[in-house]
N, C-alpha and C positions, 0 to 999 in steps of 0.2 A: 589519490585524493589529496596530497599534500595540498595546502595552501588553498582548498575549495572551504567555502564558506557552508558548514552545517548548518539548519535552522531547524530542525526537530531529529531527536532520537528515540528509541523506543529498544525494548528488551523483549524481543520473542518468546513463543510460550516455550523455546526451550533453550530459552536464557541467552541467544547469541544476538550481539549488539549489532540493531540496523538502524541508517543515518539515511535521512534525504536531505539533499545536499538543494542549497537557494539554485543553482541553476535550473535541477532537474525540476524544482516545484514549480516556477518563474516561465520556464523557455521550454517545457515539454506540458508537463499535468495541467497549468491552469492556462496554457496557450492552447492545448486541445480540449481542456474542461473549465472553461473558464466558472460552470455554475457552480466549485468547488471552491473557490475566492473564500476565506470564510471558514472553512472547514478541515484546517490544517490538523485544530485536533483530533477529530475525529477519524484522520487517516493516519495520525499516528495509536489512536485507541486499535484502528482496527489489526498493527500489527500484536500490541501488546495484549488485547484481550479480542481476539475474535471470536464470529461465533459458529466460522466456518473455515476449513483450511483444503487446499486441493494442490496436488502438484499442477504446474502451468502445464499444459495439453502440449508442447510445442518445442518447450526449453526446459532442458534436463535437471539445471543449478537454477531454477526459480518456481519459487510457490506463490498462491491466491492467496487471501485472506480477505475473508467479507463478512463484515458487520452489517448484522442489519438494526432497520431503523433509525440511521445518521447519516447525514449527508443529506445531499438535495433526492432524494429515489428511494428506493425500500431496501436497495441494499448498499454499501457501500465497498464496493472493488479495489485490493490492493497489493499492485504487483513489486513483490521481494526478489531479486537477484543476489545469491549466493557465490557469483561466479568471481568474487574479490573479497577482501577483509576491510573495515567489516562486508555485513552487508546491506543493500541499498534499497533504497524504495526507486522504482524506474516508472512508475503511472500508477495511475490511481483515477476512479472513473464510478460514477452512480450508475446503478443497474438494476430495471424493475422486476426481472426474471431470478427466481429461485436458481442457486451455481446446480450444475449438470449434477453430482454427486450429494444435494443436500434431500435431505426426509425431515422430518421437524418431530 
C-alpha cells in the first residue's frame, strides 16, 4: 500500500482498521457502479456500522457487509479483504435482494 493514496477509512465492528484506497474507488467500484458517485460515505458507514455481516461465499480472508437503506438500492454491499494489513475495501455495489443469510 505504500505510497497509494487512501480517501476514506473506517474501523470494523471489530476494531480492525480498513482503508479504500482512490484507485480501488475510481478504477474498479465507481467504473463498475458508477450509480455510487456520491455515496462514498455510506460505504464506509457500512463497514463501521452494518447491519448485516456474512463471510464472502468464495474467498476465505474476505467478508460482506450490508447496510441497508443507503446507497442508490435497498441494500448497500461491501466487500472487505483481509488478505493484507490493513484491511481493504475491494467493491462495493447496491443490491435489492435481502444477503442469503439475513432474517429481519
Amino acid at each position: 500500500m505504500s505510497g497509494e493514496e487512501v480517501i476514506g477509512e473506517a474501523a470494523g465492528p471489530d476494531g480492525a482498521r480498513v482503508v479504500l484506497l482512490a484507485r480501488v474507488w475510481h478504477d474498479k467500484v465507481l467504473r463498475d457502479h458508477a450509480e455510487l458517485d456520491g455515496y462514498l460515505p455510506d460505504v464506509l458507514r457500512a463497514v463501521g456500522a452494518p447491519d448485516h455481516i456474512e463471510p464472502d461465499p468464495v474467498y476465505e480472508h474476505r467478508t460482506r457487509f450490508h447496510l441497508r437503506g443507503a446507497g442508490p438500492s435497498r441494500w448497500l454491499l461491501v466487500v472487505v479483504s483481509y488478505e493484507q494489513e490493513p484491511a481493504r475495501i475491494i467493491s462495493a455495489f447496491g443490491n435489492r435482494k435481502d444477503p442469503r443469510s439475513w432474517s429481519a
